[in-house]
Structure formats: structure tokens, C-alpha cells
C-alpha positions in Angstrom: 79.4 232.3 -16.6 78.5 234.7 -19.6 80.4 236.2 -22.1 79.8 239.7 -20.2 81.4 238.8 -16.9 85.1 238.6 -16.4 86.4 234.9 -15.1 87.5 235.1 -11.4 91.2 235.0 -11.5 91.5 236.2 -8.4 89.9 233.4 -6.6 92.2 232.2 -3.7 90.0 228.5 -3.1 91.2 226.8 -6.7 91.3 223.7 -6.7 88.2 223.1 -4.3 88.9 221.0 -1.6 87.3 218.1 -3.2 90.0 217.9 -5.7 92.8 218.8 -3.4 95.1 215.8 -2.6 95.5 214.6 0.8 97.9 216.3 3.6 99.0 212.9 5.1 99.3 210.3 2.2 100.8 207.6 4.9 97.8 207.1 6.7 94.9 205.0 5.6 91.4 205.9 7.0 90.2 203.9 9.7 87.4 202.1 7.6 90.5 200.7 5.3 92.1 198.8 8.2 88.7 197.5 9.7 87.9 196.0 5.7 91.0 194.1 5.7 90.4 193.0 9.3 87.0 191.8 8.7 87.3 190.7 5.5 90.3 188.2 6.4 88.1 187.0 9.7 85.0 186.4 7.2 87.4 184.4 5.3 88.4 182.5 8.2 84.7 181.6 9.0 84.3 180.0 5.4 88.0 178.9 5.2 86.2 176.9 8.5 82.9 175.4 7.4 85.1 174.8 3.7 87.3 172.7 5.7 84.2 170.9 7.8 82.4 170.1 4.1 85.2 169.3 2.3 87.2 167.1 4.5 88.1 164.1 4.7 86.2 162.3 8.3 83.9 165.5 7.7 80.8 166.4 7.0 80.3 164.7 3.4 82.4 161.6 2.6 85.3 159.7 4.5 84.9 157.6 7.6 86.0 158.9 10.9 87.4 155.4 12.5 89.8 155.3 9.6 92.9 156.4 10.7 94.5 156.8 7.2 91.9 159.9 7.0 93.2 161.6 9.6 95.7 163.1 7.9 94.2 164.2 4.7 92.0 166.1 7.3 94.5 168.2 8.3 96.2 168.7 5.0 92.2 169.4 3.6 92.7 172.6 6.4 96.1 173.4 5.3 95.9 173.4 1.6 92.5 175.5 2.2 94.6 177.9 4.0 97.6 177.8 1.4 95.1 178.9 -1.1 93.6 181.9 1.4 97.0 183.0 1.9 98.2 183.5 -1.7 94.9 185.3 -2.3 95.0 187.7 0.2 99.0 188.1 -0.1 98.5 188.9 -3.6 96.0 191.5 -3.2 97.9 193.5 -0.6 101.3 193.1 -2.3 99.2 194.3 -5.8 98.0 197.3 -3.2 101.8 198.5 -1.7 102.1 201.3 -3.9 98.9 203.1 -2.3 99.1 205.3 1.4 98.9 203.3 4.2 100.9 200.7 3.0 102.1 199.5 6.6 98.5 199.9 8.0 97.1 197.6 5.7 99.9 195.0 6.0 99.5 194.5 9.8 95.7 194.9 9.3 95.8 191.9 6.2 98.3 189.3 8.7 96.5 190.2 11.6 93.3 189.6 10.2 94.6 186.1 8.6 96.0 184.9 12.0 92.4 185.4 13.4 90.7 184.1 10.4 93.0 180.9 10.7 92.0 180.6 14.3 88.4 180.8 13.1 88.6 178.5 10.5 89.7 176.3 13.5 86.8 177.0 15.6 84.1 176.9 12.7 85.2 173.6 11.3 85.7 171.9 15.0 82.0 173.4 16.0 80.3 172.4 13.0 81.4 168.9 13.6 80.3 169.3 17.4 77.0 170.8 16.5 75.8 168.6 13.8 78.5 165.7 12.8 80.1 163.1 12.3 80.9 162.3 16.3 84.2 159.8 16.8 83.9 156.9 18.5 84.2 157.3 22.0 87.3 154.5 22.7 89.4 155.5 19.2 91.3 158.8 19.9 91.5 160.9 16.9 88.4 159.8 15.6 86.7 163.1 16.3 87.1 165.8 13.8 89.8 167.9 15.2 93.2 169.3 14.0 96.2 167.4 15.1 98.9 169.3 13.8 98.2 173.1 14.6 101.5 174.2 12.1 98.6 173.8 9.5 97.0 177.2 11.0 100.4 179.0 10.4 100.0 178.3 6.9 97.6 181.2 5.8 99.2 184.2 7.7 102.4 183.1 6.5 101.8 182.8 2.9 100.8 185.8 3.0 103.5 187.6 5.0 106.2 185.9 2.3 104.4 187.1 -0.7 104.1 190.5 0.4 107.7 190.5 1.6 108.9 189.4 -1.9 107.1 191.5 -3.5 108.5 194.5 -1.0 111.7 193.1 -2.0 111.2 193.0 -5.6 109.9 196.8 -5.8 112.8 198.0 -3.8 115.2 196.4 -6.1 113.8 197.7 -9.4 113.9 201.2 -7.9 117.5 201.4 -6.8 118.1 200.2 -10.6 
């Protein structure tokens, strides 16, 4: 602009629609919800081969014809998930101020229930596919799960922290 022209105050398209603010601030785009669904079913695939590594009977250390192992097994699986679900119930419950709150919620538990039956499926595959085998006449030698409560573990971390939090925020503002 020069110093000879007169600004345009009569210009009817201030502020450009790049810096208007959204009509609907309750809805979250599409991509949002397909981020926290993926990324909680990625998480799920190496919550799985983790679990298959790090395991007791698995893939590195631990005998599977002792019995004693079997249970650190599944508590290997459920502490894995313990830690996946504080994670990812912190970061939404750090996000519940933004639009698209209730998108993103069901998006984040949804994903972490089918991340928890991934984790399942990875770790039991892996040890099909490459190892250790059980012995044939000793059930529960195999490396498999035997208490499916672990696998409610993650997705319900989660829902708890975010619920707190919820809680928490509601309370401070009526104060």
C-alpha cells in the first residue's frame, strides 16, 4: 500500500477466511479420529511383539515347561498394557479442553480395545511363527494368555483417567 492510496475500510471479507474461527467447534475432522484409531492399534501391534520379547516363556529368556512362568506371562501382558493405558489416558484427558472432545474419546478407547486385541494376536502369532513351541503333553506350555481380564487392562486405564480428569475439570469450574 502507499502513502497515496487510502486504506480500504470498506472491505466486507476482514478477517480472511484463513483466520476466521471455525462454525462448528464440537466436531473434530475426520483425519483426528482416524489418528487416534490407528495410532492406539499401532500401539497394540508393539504392545504385542513387546509382550512376545519381553516375556517370561517368550521369545528371550524363561522356560516354557515351567509352570511358575506362566503367570509372570500374563502379568508381562498386563503391566505392558497398564503402562499403554496411562499413556494414552493422559494424553487425551491433557487434550479435553479442545473441539471434538467426545470424538476423540470414543476414537482413543475404541482404538485401545482393538489395540489390546492386537497385542493378543501379535504376541500369540509371533510365538506360532517363530517360537518357543510348548510341549505337546503339558497344557499351558504354549505361549498363550490364560487370563483374558489382562486385555481389559489398557482400555480401561484409560477410560478411568480420562473420567477423573472430566471429573476434576467439572468441579473446578462450578467453583
Amino acid at each position: 500500500m502507499r502513502a497515496s492510496q487510502p486504506p480500504d475500510t470498506g472491505s466486507g471479507n476482514y478477517p480472511p477466511p484463513v483466520y476466521a474461527v471455525a462454525e462448528d467447534r464440537r466436531s473434530v475432522p475426520p483425519s483426528g479420529i482416524y489418528w487416534w484409531l490407528g495410532s492406539t492399534v499401532l500401539l497394540g501391534a508393539l504392545l504385542g511383539a513387546a509382550w512376545w520379547l519381553l516375556a517370561p516363556t517368550g521369545r528371550l529368556f524363561g522356560d516354557p515347561e515351567v509352570a511358575a512362568d506362566w503367570v509372570l506371562r500374563d502379568l508381562t501382558l498386563a503391566g505392558l498394557e497398564l503402562v499403554a493405558g496411562i499413556a494414552v489416558g493422559t494424553v487425551v484427558a491433557l487434550r479435553l479442553t479442545l473441539p471434538g472432545v467426545v470424538s476423540r474419546i470414543v476414537a482413543a478407547i475404541g482404538g485401545s480395545i482393538l489395540g489390546s486385541l492386537l497385542a493378543l494376536g501379535v504376541g500369540e502369532g509371533l510365538a506360532h511363527l517363530l517360537g518357543p513351541h510348548g510341549t505337546e503333553g503339558l497344557p499351558g506350555s504354549s505361549f498363550v494368555l490364560q487370563s483374558y481380564g489382562a486385555l481389559a487392562i489398557w482400555p480401561g486405564v484409560a477410560a478411568v483417567i480420562i473420567f477423573v480428569t472430566a471429573l476434576i475439570g467439572l468441579a473446578r469450574r462450578r467453583t
